[in-house]
GUTILO-941110 format. One line per field, with one value per residue: residue number from 1; x, y negated, z of N, C-alpha, C in turn. Coordinates in nm, 2 decimals, decimal comma. Last residue first. Layout:
N
num = [NUM / ...];
n_c1 = [X / ...];
n_c2 = [Y / ...];
n_c3 = [Z / ...];
ca_c1 = [X / ...];
ca_c2 = [Y / ...];
ca_c3 = [Z / ...];
c_c1 = [X / ...];
c_c2 = [Y / ...];
c_c3 = [Z / ...];
% end
This chain:
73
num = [73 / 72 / 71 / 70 / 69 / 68 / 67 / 66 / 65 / 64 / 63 / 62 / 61 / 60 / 59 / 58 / 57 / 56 / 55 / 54 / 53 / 52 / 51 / 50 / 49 / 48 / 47 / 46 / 45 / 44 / 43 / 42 / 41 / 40 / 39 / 38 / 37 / 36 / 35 / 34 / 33 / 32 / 31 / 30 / 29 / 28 / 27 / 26 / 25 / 24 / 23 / 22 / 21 / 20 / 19 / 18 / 17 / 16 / 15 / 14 / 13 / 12 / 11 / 10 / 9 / 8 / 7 / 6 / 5 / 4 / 3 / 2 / 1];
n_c1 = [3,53 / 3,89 / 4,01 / 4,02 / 3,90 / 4,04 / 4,32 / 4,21 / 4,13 / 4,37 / 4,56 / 4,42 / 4,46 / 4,74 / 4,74 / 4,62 / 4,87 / 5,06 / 5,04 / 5,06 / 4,87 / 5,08 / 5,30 / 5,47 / 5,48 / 5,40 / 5,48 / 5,54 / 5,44 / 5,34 / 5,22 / 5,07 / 4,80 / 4,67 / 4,75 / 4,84 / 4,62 / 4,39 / 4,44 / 4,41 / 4,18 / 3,96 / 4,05 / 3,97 / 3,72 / 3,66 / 3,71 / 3,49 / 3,29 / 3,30 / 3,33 / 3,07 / 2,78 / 2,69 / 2,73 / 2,74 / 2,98 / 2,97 / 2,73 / 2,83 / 3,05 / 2,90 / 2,78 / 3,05 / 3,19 / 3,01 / 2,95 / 3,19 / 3,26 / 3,07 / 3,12 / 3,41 / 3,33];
n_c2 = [-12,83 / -12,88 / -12,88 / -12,97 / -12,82 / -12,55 / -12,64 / -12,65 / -12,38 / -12,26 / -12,35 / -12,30 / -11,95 / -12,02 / -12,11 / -11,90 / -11,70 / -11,80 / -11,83 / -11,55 / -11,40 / -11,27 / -11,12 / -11,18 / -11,41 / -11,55 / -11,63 / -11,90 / -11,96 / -12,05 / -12,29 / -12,27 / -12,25 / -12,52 / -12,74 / -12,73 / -12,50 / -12,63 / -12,86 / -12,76 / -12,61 / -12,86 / -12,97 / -12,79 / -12,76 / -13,05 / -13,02 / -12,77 / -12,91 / -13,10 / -12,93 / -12,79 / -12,85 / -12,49 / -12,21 / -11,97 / -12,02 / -12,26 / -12,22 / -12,01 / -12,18 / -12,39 / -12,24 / -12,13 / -12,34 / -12,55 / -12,41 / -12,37 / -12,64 / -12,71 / -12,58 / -12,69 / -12,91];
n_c3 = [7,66 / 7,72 / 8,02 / 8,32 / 8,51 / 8,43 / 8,57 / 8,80 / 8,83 / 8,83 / 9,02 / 9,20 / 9,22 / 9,25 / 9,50 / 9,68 / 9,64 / 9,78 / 10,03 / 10,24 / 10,51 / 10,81 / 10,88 / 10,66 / 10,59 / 10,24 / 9,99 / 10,04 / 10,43 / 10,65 / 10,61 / 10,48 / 10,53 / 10,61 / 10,47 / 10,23 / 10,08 / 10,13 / 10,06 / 9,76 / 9,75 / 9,75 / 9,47 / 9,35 / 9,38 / 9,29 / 8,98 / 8,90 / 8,96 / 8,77 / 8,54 / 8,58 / 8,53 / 8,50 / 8,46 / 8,61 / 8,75 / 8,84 / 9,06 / 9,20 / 9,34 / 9,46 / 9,66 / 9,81 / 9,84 / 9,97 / 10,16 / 10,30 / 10,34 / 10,52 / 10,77 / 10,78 / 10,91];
ca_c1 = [3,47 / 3,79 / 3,98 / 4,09 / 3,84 / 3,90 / 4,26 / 4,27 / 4,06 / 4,23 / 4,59 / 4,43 / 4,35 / 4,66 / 4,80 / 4,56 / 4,70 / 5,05 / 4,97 / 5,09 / 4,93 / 4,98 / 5,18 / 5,44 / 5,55 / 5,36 / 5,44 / 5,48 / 5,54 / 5,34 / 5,37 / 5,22 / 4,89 / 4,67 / 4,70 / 4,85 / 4,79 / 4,39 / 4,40 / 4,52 / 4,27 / 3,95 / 4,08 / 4,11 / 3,75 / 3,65 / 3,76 / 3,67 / 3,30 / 3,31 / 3,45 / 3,20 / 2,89 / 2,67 / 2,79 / 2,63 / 2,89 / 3,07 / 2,71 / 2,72 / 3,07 / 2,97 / 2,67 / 2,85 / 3,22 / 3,09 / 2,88 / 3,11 / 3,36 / 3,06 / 2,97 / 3,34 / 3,40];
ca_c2 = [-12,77 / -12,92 / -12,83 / -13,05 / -12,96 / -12,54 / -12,61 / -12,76 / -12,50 / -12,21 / -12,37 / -12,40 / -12,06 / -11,92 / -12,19 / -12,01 / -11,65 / -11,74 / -11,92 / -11,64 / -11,39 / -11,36 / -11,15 / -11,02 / -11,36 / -11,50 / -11,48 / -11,86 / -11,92 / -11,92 / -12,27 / -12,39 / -12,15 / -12,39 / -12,76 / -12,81 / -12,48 / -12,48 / -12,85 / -12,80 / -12,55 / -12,74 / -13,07 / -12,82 / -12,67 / -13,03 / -13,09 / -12,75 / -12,78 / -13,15 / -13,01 / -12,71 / -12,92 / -12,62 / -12,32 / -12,04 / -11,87 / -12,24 / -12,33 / -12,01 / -12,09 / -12,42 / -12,34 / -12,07 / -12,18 / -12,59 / -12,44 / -12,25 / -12,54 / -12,81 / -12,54 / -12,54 / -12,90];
ca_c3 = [7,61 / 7,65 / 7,96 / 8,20 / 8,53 / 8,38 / 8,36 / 8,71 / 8,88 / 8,72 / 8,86 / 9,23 / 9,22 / 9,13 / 9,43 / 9,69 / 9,60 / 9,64 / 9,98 / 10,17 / 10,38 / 10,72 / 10,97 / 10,67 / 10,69 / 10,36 / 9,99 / 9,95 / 10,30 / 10,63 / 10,71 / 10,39 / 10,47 / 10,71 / 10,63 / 10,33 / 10,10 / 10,22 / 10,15 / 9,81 / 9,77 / 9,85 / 9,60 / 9,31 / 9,37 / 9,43 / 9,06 / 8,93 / 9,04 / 8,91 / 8,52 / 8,51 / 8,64 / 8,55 / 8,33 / 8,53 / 8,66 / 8,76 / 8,90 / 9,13 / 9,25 / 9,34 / 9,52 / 9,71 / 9,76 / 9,85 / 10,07 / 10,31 / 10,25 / 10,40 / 10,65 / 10,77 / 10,79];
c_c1 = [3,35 / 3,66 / 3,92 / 4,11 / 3,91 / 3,84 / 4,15 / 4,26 / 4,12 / 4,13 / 4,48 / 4,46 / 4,32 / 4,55 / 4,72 / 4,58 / 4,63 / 4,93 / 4,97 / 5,01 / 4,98 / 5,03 / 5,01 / 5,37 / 5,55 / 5,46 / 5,38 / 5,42 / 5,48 / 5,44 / 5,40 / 5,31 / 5,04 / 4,81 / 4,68 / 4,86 / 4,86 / 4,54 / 4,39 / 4,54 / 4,38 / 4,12 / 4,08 / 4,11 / 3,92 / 3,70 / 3,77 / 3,74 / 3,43 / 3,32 / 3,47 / 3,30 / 2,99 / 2,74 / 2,78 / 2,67 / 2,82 / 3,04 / 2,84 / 2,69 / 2,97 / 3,02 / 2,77 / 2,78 / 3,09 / 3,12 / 2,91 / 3,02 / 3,28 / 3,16 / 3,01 / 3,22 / 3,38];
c_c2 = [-12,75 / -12,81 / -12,85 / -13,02 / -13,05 / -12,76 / -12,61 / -12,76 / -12,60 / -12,32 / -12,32 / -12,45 / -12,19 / -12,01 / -12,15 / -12,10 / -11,77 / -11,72 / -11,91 / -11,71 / -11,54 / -11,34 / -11,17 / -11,05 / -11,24 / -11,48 / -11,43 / -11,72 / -11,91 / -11,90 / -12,12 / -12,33 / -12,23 / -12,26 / -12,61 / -12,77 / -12,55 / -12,45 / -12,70 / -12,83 / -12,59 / -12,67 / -12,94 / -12,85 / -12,72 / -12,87 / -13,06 / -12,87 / -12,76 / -13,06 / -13,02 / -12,80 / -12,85 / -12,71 / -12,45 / -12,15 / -11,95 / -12,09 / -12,32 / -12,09 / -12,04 / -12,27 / -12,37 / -12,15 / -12,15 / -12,43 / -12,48 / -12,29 / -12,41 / -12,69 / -12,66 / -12,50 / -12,76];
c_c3 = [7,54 / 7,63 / 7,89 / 8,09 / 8,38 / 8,42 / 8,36 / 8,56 / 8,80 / 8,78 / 8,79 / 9,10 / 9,16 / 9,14 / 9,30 / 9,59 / 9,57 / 9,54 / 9,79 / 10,10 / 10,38 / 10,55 / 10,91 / 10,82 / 10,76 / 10,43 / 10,13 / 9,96 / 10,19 / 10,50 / 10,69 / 10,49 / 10,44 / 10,62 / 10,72 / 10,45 / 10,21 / 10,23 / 10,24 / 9,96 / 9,78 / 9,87 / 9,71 / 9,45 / 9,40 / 9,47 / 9,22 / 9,04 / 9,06 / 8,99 / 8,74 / 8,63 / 8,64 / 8,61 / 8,41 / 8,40 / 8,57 / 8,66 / 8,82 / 9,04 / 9,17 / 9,27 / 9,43 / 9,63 / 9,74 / 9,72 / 9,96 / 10,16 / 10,22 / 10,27 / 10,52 / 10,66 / 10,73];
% end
């Protein structure tokens, strides 16, 4: 799962620079970061536990992925 997330962040962030596949880059962009809220940062808090961060960061994300997949352009 790893190299599939590894690859997803580099080829897709490179085709969202570029312009390519905008909409499908955000969609799976979206899907990645709810999955990173879920499953590894949710127990940690919004802001964290002063161990870890929080999932504050991840969510931000997660709303510039959604505008950019529902955005006219």
């Amino acid at each position: 799962m790893g190299y599939g997330v590894a690859l997803l962040e580099v080829v897709g962030g490179i085709a969202l620079i570029i312009g390519i596949g905008t909409r499908l880059v955000a969609v799976l962009f979206a899907l990645l970061m709810v999955g990173a809220i879920v499953k590894v940062k949710f127990a940690a808090g919004f802001l964290g536990n002063g161990e870890t961060a929080g999932w504050e960061f991840d969510l931000t994300l997660l709303a510039i992925s959604v505008y950019l997949a529902f955005s006219e352009q």
